[in-house]
N, C-alpha and C positions, 0 to 999 in steps of 0.2 A: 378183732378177736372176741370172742365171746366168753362171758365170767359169770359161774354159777351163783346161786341166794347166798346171803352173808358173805360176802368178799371172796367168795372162792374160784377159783377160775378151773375151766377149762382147758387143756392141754393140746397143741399142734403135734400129736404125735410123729409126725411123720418129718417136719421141718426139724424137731426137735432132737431125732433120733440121726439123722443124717451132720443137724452141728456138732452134736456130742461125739458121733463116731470119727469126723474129723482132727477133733480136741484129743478127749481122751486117751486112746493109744500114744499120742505122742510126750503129753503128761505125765501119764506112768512110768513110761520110758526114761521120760529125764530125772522123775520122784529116785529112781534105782539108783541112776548115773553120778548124780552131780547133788549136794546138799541143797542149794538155793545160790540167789544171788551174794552179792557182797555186804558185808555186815550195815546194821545203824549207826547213823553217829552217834555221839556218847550222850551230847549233849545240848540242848538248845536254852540257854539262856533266858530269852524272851519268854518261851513258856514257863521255865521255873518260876515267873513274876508273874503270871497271872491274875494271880492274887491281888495284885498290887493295882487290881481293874473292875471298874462297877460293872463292866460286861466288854465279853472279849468271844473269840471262837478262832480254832485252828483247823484247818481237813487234815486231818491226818494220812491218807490215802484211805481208797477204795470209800466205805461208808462209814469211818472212823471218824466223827468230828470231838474236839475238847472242846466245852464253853466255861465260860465264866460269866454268871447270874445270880440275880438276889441271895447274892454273895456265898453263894456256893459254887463250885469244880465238879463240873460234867463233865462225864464221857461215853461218848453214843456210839455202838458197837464197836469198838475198839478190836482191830487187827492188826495186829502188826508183828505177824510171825510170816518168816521168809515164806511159808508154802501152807494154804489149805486143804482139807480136807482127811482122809482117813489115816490118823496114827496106828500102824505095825509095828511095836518096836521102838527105834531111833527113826523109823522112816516116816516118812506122811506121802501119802498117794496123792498128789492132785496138782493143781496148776501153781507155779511160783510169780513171784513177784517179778513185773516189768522193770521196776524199780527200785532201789531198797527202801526199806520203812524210815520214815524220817531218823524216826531215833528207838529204844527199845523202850517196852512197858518200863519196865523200873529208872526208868527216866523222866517218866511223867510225874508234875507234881501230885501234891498229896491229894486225892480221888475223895471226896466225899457221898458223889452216887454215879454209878453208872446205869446206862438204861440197854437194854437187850432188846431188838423190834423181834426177833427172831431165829428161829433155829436153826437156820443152814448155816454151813461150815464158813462161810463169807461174812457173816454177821455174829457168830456165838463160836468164838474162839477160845480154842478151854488152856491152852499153853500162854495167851495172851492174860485171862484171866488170872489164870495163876498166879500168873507175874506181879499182879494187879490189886491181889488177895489181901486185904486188911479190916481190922475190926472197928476201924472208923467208918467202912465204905458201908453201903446200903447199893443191892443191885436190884434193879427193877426189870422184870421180865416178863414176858408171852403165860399166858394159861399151858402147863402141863412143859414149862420145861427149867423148872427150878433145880431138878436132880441132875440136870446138864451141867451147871456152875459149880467150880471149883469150892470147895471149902476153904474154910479165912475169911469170908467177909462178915460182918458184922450181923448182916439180915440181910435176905433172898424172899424180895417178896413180888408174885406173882398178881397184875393187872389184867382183868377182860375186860373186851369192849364195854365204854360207857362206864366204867369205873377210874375213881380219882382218887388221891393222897397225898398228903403233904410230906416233905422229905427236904432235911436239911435245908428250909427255908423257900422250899418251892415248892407249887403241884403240878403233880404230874397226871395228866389224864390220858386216858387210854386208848384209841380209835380204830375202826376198822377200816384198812386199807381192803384194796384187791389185790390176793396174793395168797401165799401158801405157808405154811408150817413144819414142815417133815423136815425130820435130821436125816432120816435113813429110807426115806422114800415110802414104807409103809406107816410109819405114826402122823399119819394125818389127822390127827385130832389134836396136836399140838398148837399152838395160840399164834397168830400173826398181828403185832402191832404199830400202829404209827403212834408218836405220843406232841401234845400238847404241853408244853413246859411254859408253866405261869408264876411269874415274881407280882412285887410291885410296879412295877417299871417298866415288865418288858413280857412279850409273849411270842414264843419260839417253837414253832412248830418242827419235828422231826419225824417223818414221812414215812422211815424207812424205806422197805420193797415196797411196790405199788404198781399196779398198773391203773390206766385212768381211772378216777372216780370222783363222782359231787360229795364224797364222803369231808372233804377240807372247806365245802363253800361256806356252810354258815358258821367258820371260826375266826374270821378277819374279826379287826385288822389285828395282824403279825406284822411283829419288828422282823424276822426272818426267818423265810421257810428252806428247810433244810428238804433239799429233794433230788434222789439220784436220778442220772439222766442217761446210764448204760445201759446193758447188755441187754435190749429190745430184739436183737434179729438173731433168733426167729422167737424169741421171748417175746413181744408184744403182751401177750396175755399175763404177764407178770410183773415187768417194767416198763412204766411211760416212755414214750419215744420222748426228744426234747422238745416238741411243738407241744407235745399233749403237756408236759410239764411246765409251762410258759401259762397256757391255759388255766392248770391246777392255780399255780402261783397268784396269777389274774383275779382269780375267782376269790382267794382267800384275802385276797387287800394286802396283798403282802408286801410289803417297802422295800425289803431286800431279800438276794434271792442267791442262795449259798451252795452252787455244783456239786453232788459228791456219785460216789459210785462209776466213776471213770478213769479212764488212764493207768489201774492199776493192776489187774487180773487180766486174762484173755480169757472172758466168758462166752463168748460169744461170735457174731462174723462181722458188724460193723467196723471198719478200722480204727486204731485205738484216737484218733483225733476227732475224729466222728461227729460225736456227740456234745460237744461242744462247742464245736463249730455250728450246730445246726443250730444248737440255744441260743448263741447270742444273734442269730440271722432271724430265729422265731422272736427275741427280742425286740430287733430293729432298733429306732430312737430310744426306747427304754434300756439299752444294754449297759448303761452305768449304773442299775441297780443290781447287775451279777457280780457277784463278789468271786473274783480269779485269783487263788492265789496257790504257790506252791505247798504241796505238802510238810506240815511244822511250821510255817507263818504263820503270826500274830497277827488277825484283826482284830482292829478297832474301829469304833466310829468317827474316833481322828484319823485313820489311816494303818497301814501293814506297816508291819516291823518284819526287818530282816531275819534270816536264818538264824545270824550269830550276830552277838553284839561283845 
């Protein structure tokens, strides 16, 4: 697929227009019907202790991961509201969870910064945020979409490409993926990021949306690059298939290599196992540097901790 100057791509109009009409009517359908899936559980233990960790990470489903790094509590698009996309009301128009969310926002320990890659309803979840909202936290987000975020947090501060800052004991630098920005299909001039997360200790890449690009190669070596490996067909021109992210990975010297953007939403037409079956086959001998784990599990570099303890 082909991607316009500055990270912008190009659109399969016609692939695109034939998945979504598949999707959508039956989406709205059930948005009417049924509220969503079955509740979060209340509570996961393990992560309330993260704290209690020089470095940790949990996938939270879809592109939601928690970290813990130079000693601060990350969390990178944080979703975990039964259904996205357009609030009417009590209602939200759009696709529901395969799954239920590990556990709810106000379950998460206490947030020191969250990062934003960008604007679609899949990654900048403003019911999630809410939840989220405090004057300890510091949110870092895309050019032109600060007025999207919730009020309550601390400071909402906006990164373009090529820009860095320091926050709560890490920097955070800013990168141009290939991919898109629009909440609402016409504000395309809105910011798309991947971001760079630097301690002393450790350097953690989060990718966000992407479709391929040399944009990651001269950032090695990463302790772990965070990189979704969904909704590709007929999105290619958006998100990496899992070969081209194997690639990505590759190129950045990356040690460990953290699946997210999978298994949770039905974006797309690949089957929900798909995409991770394909990663770790694009792996091959290397596939004990993918980190598999379920959604609300505690890694560590000793090992995953259970759900509950």
């Amino acid at each position: 697929m082909a991607s316009g100057r500055s990270g912008r791509t190009r659109f399969p109009v016609a692939a695109a227009a034939r998945s979504s009409l598949r999707r959508y009517p039956r989406d709205l359908a059930r948005s009417l019907r049924t509220p969503g899936v079955a509740p979060a559980r209340g509570e996961i233990p393990a992560l309330r202790g993260i704290h209690e960790h020089a470095w940790a990470a949990s996938w939270l489903g879809h592109a939601g991961v928690l970290l813990r790094v130079g000693g601060s509590t990350i969390v990178c698009d944080p979703v975990l509201s039964r259904r996205i996309g357009v609030r009417i009301g009590p209602i939200v128009l759009g696709p529901e969870r395969l799954v239920p969310p590990p556990l709810a926002a106000d379950r998460l320990p206490p947030i020191d910064l969250v990062l934003i890659s960008h604007a679609h309803y899949d990654h900048l979840d403003r019911p999630t945020l809410a939840r989220l909202a405090s004057g300890r936290t510091t949110v870092v987000t895309a050019r032109r979409t600060r007025r999207l975020i919730p009020r309550g947090f601390g400071r909402v501060v906006e990164l373009d490409w090529g820009q860095s800052e320091v926050f709560a004991g890490v920097r955070i630098c800013a990168i141009e993926p290939t991919h898109w920005g629009a909440r609402a299909g016409v504000d395309r001039r809105r910011g798309f990021n991947s971001y760079l997360i630097r301690s002393d200790e450790q350097r953690i890449l989060f990718a966000g949306d992407t479709a391929r690009t040399d944009a990651f190669a001269t950032l090695g070596p990463v302790e772990m690059a965070i990189f979704g490996i969904g909704a590709y067909d007929p999105w290619e021109h958006a998100h990496a298939m899992p070969e081209q992210v194997w690639d990505m990975f590759v190129s950045c010297a990356g040690r460990r290599l953290l699946p997210v953007h999978h298994s949770t939403f039905e974006l797309s037409e690949e089957h929900v196992d798909e995409p991770l079956e394909r990663l770790l086959t694009a792996a091959g001998a290397d596939r004990g540097r993918v980190i598999i784990t379920a959604p609300g599990q505690l890694w560590t570099p000793q090992g995953t901790a259970r759900l509950a303890s």
